[in-house]
VEXKE-492771 format. One record per residue (C-alpha): z, y, x; residue in three letters. Coordinates in steps of 0.1 Angstrom, whole numbers. Each point is the difference from the previous one (the first is absolute). Layout:
# residues N
    zz    yy    xx resn
     Z     Y     X  ala
...
This chain:
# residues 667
    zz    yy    xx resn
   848  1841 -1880  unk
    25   -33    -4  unk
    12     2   -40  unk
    28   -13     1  unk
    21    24   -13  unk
   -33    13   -22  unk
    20    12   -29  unk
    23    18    18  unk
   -25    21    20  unk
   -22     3   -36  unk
    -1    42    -4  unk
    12    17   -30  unk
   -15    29   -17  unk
    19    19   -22  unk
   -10    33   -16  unk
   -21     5    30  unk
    24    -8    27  unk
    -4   -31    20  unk
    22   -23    12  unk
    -8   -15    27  unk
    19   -32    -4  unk
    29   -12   -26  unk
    33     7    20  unk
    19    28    -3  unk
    30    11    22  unk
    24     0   -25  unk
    22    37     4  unk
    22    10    29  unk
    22    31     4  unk
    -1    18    31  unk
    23    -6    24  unk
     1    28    23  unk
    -2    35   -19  unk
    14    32    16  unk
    31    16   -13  unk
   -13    27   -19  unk
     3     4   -37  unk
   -38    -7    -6  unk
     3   -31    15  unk
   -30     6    22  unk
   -14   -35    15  unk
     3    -3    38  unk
   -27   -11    25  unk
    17   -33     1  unk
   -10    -1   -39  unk
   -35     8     9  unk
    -2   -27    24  unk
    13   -26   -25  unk
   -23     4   -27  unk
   -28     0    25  unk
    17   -35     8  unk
     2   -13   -32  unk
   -40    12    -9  unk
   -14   -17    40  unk
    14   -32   -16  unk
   -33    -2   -23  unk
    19     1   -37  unk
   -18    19   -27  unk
    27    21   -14  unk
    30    15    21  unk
    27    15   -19  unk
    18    27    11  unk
    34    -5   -16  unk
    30    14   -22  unk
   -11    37     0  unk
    22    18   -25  unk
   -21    26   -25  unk
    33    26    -4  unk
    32     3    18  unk
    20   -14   -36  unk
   -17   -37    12  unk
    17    -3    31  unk
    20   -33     3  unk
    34    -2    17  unk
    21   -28    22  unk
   -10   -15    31  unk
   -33   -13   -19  unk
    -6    37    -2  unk
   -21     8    35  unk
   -15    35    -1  unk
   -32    -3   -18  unk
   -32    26    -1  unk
     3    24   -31  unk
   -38    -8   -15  unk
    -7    36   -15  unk
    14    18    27  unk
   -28    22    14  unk
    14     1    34  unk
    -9   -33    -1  unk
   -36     6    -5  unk
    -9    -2    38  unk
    21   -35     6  unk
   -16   -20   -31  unk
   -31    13    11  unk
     8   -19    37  unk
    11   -31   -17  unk
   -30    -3   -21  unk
   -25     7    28  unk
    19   -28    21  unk
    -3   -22   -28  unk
   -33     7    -8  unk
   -12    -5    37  unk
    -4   -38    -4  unk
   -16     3   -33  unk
    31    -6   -23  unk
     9    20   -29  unk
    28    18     1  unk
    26    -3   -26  unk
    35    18    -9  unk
    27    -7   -15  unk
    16    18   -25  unk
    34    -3    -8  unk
    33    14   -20  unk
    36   -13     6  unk
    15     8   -39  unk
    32    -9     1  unk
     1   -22    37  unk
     2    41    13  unk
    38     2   -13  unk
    23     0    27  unk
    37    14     7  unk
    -3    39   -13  unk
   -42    -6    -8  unk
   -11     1   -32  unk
   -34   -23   -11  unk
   -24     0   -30  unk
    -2   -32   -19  unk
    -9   -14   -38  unk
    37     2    -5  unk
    28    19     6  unk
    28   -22    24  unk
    25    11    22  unk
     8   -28    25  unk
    33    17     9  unk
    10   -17   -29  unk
   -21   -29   -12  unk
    -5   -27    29  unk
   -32    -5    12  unk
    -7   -21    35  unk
   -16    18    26  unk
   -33   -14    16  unk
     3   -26    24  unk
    -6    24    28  unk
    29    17    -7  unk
    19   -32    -4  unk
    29     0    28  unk
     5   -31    22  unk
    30   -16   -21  unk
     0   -18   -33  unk
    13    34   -19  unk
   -24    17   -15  unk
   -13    36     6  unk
   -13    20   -35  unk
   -17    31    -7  unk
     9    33    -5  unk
   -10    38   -17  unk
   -10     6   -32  unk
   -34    -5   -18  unk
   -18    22   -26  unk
   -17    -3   -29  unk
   -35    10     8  unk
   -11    22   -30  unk
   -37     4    -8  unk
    -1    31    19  unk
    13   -16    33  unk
   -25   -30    -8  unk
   -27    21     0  unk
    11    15    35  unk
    -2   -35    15  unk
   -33   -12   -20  unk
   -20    31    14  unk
    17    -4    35  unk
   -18   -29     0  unk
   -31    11   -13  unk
     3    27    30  unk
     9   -26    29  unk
   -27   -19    -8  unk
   -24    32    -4  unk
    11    11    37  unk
    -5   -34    16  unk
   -33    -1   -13  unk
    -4    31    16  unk
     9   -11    31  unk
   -23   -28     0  unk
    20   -30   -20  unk
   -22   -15   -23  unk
    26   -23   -18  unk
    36     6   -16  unk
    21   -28    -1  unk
    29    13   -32  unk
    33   -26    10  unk
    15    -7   -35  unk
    14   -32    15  unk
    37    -8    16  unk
    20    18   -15  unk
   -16    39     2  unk
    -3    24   -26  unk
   -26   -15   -18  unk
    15   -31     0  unk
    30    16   -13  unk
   -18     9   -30  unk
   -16   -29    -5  unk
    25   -25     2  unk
    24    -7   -31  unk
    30     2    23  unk
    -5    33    12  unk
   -15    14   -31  unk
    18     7   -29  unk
   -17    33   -16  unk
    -4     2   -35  unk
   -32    23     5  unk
   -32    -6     7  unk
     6    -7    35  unk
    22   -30    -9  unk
     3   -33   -25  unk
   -34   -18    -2  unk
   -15   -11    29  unk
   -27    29    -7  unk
    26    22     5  unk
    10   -11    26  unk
   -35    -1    15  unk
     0    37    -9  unk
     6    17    34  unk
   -21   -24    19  unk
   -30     4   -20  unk
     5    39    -1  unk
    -3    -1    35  unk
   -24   -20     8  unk
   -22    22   -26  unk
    12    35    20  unk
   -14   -16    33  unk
   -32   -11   -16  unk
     0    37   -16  unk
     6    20    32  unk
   -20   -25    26  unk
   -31    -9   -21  unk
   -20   -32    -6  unk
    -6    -5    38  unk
    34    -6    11  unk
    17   -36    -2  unk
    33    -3   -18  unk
    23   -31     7  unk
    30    -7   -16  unk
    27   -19    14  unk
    24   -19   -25  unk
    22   -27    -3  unk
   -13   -32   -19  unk
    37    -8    -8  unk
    32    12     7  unk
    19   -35     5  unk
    29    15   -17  unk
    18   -13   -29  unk
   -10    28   -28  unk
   -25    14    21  unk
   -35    -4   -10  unk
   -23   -30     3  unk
   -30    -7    11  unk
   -13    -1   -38  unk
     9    39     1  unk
   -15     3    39  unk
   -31   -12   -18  unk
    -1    22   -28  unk
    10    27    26  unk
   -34    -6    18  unk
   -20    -3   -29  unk
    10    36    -7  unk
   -13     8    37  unk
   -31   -14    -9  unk
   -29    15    15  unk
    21    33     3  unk
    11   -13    30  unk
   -22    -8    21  unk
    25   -30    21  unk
    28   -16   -15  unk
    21    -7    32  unk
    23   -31   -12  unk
    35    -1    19  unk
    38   -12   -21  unk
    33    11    -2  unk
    19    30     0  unk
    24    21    29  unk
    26    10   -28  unk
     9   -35     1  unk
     6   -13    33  unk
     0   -38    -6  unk
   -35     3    -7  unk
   -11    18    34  unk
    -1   -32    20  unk
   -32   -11   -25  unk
   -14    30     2  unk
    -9    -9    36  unk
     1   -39     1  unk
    14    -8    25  unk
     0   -37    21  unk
    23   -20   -30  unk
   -34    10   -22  unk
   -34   -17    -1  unk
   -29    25    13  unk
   -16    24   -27  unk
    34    -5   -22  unk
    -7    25   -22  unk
   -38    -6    -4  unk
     0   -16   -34  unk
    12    35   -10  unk
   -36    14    10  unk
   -18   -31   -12  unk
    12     1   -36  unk
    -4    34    -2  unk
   -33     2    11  unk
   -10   -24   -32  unk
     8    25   -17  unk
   -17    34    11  unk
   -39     3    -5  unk
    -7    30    26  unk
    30     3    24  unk
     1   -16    32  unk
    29   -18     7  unk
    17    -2    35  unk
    25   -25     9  unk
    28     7    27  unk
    29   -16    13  unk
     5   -23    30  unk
   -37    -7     3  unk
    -8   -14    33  unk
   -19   -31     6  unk
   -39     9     5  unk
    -9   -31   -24  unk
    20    -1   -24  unk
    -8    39    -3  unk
   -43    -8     1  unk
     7   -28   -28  unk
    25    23   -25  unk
   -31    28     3  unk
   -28   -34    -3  unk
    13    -8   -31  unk
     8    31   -18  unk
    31     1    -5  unk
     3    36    11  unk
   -30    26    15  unk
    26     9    31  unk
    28    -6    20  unk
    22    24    17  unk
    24    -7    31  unk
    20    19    22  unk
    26   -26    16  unk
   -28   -20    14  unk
   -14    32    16  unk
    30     8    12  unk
     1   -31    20  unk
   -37     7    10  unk
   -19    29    -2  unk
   -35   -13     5  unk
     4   -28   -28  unk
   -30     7   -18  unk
   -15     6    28  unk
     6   -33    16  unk
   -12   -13   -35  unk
   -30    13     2  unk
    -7   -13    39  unk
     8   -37   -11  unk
    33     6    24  unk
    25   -16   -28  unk
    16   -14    26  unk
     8    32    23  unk
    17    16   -29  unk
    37     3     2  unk
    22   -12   -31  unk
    25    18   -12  unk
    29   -17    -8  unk
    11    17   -31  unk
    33     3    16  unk
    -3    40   -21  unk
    17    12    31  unk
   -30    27    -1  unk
    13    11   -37  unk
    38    -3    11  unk
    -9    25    25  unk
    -2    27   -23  unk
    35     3     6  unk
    -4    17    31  unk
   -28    19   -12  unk
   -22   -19    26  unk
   -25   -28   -15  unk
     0   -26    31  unk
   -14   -35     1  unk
    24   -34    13  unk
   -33   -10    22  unk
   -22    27    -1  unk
    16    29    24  unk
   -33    23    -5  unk
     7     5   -39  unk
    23    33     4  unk
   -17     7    33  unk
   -36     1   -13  unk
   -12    24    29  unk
    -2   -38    21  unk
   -24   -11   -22  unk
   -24    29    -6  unk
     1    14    35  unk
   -10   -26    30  unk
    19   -16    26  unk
     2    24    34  unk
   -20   -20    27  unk
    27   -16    21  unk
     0   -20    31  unk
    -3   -38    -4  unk
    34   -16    13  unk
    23   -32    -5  unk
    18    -2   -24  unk
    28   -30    -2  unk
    16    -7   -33  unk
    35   -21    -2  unk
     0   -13   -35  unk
   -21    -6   -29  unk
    14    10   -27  unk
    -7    28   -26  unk
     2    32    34  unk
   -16   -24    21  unk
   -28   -13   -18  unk
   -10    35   -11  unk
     6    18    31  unk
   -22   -26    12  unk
   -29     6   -22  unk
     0    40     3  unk
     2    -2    41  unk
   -30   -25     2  unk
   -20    27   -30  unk
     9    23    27  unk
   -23   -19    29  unk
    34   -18    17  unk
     8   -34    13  unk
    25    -8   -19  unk
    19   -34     5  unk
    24   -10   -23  unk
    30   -24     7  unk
    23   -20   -24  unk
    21   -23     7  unk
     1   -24   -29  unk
   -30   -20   -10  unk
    -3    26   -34  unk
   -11    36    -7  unk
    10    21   -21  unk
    38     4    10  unk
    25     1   -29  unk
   -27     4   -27  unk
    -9   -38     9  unk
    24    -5   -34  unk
   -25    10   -21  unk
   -21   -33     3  unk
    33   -18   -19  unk
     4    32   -30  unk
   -23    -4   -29  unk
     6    41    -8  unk
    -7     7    36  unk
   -35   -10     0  unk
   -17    31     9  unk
    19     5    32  unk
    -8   -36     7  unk
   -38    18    -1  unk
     9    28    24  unk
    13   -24    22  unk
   -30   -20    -1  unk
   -22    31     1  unk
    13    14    34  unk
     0   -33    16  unk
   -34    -4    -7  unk
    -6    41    10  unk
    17    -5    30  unk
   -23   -32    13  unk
   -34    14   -16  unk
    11    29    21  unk
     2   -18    33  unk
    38     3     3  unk
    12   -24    29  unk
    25   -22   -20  unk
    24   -20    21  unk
    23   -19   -26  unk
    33   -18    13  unk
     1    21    28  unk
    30    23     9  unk
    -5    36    16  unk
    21    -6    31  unk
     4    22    30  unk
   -24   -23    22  unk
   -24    -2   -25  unk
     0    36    -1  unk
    -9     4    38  unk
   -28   -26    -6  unk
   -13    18   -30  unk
     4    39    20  unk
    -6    22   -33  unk
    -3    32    -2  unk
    21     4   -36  unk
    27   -22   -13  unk
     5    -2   -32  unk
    34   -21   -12  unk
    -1   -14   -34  unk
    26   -29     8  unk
    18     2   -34  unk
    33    -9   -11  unk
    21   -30   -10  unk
    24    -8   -19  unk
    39     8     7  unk
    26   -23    -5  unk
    27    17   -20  unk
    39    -5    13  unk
     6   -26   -34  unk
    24   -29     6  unk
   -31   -30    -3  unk
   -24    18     2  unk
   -19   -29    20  unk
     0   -18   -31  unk
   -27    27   -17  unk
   -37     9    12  unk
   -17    26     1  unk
   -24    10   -29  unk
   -32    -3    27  unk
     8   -34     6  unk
     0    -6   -33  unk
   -36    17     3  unk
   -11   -22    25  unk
     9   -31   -15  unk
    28    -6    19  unk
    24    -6   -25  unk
     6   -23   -33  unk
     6    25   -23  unk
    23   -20   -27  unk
     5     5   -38  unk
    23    29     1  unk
    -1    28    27  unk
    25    24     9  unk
   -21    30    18  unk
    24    21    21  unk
   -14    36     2  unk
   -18    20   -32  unk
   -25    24    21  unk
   -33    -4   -10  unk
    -5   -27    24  unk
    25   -23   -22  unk
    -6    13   -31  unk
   -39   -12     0  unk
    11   -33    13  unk
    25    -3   -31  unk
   -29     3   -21  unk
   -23   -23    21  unk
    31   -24     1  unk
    -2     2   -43  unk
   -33    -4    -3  unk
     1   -32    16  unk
    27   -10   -29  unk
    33     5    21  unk
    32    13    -4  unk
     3    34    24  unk
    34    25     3  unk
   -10    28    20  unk
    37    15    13  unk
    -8    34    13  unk
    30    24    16  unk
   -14    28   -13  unk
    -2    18   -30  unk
   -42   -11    -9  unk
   -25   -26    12  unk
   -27     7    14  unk
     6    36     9  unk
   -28     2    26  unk
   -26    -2   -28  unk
   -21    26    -7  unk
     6    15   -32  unk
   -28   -19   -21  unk
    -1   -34    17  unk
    41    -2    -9  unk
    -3     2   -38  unk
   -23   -23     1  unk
    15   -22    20  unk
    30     2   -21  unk
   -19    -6   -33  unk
   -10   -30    15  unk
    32   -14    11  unk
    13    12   -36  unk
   -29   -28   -13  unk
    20   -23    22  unk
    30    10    -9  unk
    10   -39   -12  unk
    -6    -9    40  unk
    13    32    21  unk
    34    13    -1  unk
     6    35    17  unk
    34    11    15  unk
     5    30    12  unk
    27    20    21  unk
     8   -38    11  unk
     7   -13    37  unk
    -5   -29    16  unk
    29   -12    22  unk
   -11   -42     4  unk
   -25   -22     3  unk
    12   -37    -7  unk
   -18   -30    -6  unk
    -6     3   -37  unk
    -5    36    -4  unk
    19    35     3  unk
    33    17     1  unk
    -8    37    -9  unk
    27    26   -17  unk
    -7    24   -24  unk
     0    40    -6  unk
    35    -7   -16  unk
    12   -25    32  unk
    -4   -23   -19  unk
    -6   -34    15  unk
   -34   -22    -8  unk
   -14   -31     8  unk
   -34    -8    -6  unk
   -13   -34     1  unk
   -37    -5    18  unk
   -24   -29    16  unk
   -11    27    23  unk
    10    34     9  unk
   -27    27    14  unk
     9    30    21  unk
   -19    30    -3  unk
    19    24    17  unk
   -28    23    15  unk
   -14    -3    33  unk
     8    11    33  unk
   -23    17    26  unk
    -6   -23    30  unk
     0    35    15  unk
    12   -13    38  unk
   -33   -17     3  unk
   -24    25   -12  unk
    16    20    27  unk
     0   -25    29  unk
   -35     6    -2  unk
     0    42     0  unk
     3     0    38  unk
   -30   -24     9  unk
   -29    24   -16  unk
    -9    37     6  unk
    -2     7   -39  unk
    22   -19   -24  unk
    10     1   -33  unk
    21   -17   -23  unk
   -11    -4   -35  unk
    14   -24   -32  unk
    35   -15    -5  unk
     6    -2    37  unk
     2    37    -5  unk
    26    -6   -30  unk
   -11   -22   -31  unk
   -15    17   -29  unk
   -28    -2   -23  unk
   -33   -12     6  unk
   -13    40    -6  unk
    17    11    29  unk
   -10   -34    24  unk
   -39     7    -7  unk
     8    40     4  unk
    13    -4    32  unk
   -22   -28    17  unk
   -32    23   -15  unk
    20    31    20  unk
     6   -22    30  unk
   -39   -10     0  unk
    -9    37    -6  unk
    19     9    28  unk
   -19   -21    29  unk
């Protein structure tokens, strides 16, 4: 066996229970559970955790199981979640663990209470404190953040727990964990990270008891360790207890790492795991490093876990958050800086990455692009993945392809649809030739060789290129899918991915700007200061791009936010980033552009108020329009077509990989 990765696949023994290698699939809520008030898990549930254990990690975690109906969270971050101590849900858990476990991973569950993120219009919560938010304003998550710059807060009314209603939540804990064992879980992963009850207690902005619960940090530690000793009390010395905290809380007032490691060093070796993430729900601003996303370096938050494993003397201590890269991954583990790392982005994106590890086929696994469109997604209660359409559809993964008829396939355009409904039709057994008519793959995303934050997508761009040759795709490059070459080619499926392209908006002068892909391409001389017409998300990442590089950017949006086609956790953070730029980028909003002259802009304000804004060079990034008319000239030369991408209408890059993966499905 090659060892390159020797430290990653090193087992793990721990009272008893081996681990078969050092990652662990960091918790996931199902996303699919029926309607009825158990929260039963549906088949589709099964069928993902059976996916996430096939991949080859050690531990899969079954996540965000509530121990009593009090610890039920509210908003649109709030998706139905299973109710841990029902005994209805004996029979499901039971499933889930015996997928898990048919891989040889051990099966872990998380255990959870809301405290005072339950409270909600007319919905009372338990917390450390008494607060009504009808009357003291508190922001809401970010999920719950509407699309304009006012903000949304929450709402209800939060009680005082009293010791009696602690002790309800301590031993519903201590039975959660007591049924899951039952059911075959060997591990209990107790979340008193982000924001949750626990965290509540333990963090001095939350807690401000005068008892025992409250005041020094062993206090505050109180609940936490209570729990943690109930589990151990009703489960026994054979079952694995992992506790997921936050190192720090990155909040002014909030607690420290200092306190995170005095935290774990009351853990120590009553916990069996100290799983290391940061921050905390209850404070928005902080969600965005909770998840790093592409602004952050990779592992941002692993000098949490490091530190704090100098620390403990029989704990194990797990790192997580936006681990991805393979090596840097084998050398953290090589030199001890923690005993394991957990991920669950980077199997979003692929599945089989251990797996793929562990076959020396580093270069077959798909990177995510830590775009956190999967986390976003918990908005509509539906965890998908920008290039990985099988994530919410896991049933593609376990179950094998239906034997189908080899045919050919012919693919206009190599972008993001075309490049991957090119790879899934030639898995399938087809000939697939694919067509583009510039010299360059990778369509629109070809951007991301000239943005220093867009490096990963740069990777997946690379990555399916290379897929799609290894594969034996017939690539024609600077070569247009015309009618005659059609007839020439005779296929039995076409598949348009053709694109878009930019429009030209009805401004006097507007000749005298360029569009923000030919700024891309190298195709302009971007001068000192830049006047970018057009705030979507598009123009609001080229602002920053634009300030990195030391100029002067106004970004003059119509409408009443930038950047509004976000997803709810790459926005913030995007934003926070611009605000670190804040001497280079200047934002106006609710302002319209009505002339382009040699030296810059005419624009008018909300008020009609008149504006001119001086510029070397002015960008438009007004969207894209569908070159719709020539996807279809090409509907009526095939038997089967489909049209697939922004030809379709322009979007995201989730739905161009959906629908090119559908398309390739489909022949």
């Amino acid at each position: 066996m090659d060892r390159t990765y020797q430290h990653i696949f090193t087992p793990l023994t721990i009272r008893g229970i081996t681990l078969k290698n050092r990652i662990e699939i960091a918790p996931i809520s199902v996303f699919d559970l029926d309607t009825t008030p158990e929260r039963h898990p549906s088949e589709r549930d099964m069928q993902f955790f059976r996916m996430r254990a096939m991949g080859g990690a050690a531990v899969v975690t079954l996540g965000d199981c509530i121990v009593d109906p009090s610890g039920e969270d509210s908003g649109k971050l709030a998706s139905p979640k299973i109710l841990a101590g029902h005994e209805d849900n004996l029979p499901f858990l039971t499933r889930i663990a015996d997928e898990i476990h048919r891989y040889g991973a051990v099966a872990s569950i998380e255990l959870n209470h809301a405290g005072m993120l339950r409270a909600s219009a007319g919905i009372q919560a338990w917390g450390p404190d008494y607060i009504n938010f009808d009357e003291t304003k508190t922001i809401a998550p970010l999920s719950d953040q509407s699309a304009s710059d006012e903000p949304v807060y929450r709402k209800g009314e939060v009680l005082f727990m009293t010791e009696e209603m602690i002790e309800t939540v301590v031993d519903a804990f201590g039975r959660a964990a007591e049924q899951a064992k039952t059911c075959g879980f060997e591990m209990a992963m107790i979340h008193a990270g982000h924001g949750w009850l626990i965290h509540q207690f333990l963090s001095p902005l939350t807690n401000h008891r005068t008892d025992r619960f409250g005041g020094s940090l062993e206090n505050r530690a109180r609940l936490l360790l209570m729990i943690i000793d109930r589990i151990r009390q009703y489960c026994g010395e054979d079952f694995l207890i992992e506790v997921r905290f936050s190192g720090t809380e990155y909040v002014e007032g909030g607690y420290t790492l200092k306190e995170g490691v005095e935290f774990a060093k009351l853990m120590d070796g009553r916990a069996d795991l100290l799983h290391v993430s940061a921050c905390n729900f209850y404070f928005p601003e902080t969600e965005c490093l909770m998840v790093p996303g592409m602004f952050k370096e990779e592992g941002h938050n692993l000098y949490l876990a490091e530190e704090i494993k100098k620390h403990v003397k029989h704990s194990h201590v797990v790192s997580v958050g936006a681990h991805r890269d393979p090596k840097k991954i084998e050398d953290i583990l090589a030199a001890g800086k923690v005993d394991m790392i957990a991920v669950c982005r980077a199997v979003n994106a692929d599945p089989q990455f251990v797996n793929k590890l562990k076959r020396n086929q580093e270069e077959e696994i798909r990177p995510c692009l830590r775009c956190n469109a999967c986390i976003a997604n918990y908005q509509t209660r539906i965890t998908k993945c920008a290039i990985n359409p099988t994530l919410d559809r896991p049933e593609d993964e376990v179950f094998p392809f239906l034997p189908t008829t080899p045919k050919r396939v012919l693919i206009a355009g190599g972008g993001p649809a075309g490049l991957e409904a090119a790879i899934v039709a030639r898995d399938r057994g087809h000939e697939v030739i694919l067509c583009e008519k510039t010299g360059t793959l990778g369509g629109l995303l070809r951007y991301a060789r000239k943005v220093p934050f867009k490096r990963e997508t740069q990777q997946y761009v690379d990555y399916m290129i290379a897929k799609a040759v290894r594969m034996g795709v017939d690539i024609r490059l600077n070569t247009e899918v015309t009618p005659e070459l059609v007839k020439v080619i005779a296929p039995d499926f076409c598949i348009a991915a053709v694109g878009s392209k930019a429009p030209i908006p009805p401004i006097p002068g507007v000749e005298k700007a360029h569009p923000i892909m030919d700024m891309y391409d190298g195709k302009v001389q971007v001068g000192q200061k830049v006047v970018i017409v057009g705030g979507g998300l598009a123009g609001t990442e080229a602002a920053l791009e634009l300030a990195m590089q030391g100029k002067q950017v106004t970004l003059v949006e119509m409408g009443i936010d930038v950047a509004r086609d976000a997803n709810s956790i790459h926005k913030p953070a995007l934003m926070m980033e611009l605000k670190d730029h804040a001497e280079q980028v200047t934002i106006l909003r609710r302002t319209t552009c009505t002339g382009i002259h040699d030296h810059g802009i005419v624009c008018r304000d909300a008020d009609g108020k008149e504006l001119t804004l001086d510029a070397d060079t002015v960008i438009l990034a007004a969207g894209m329009a569908p070159l719709r008319a020539e996807a279809l000239a090409l509907e009526p030369l095939s038997s089967e077509f489909r049209m697939v991408g922004d030809c379709k209408r322009p979007r995201q890059i989730l739905e161009a990989v959906r629908e090119g993966y559908d398309a390739a499905m489909e022949v």
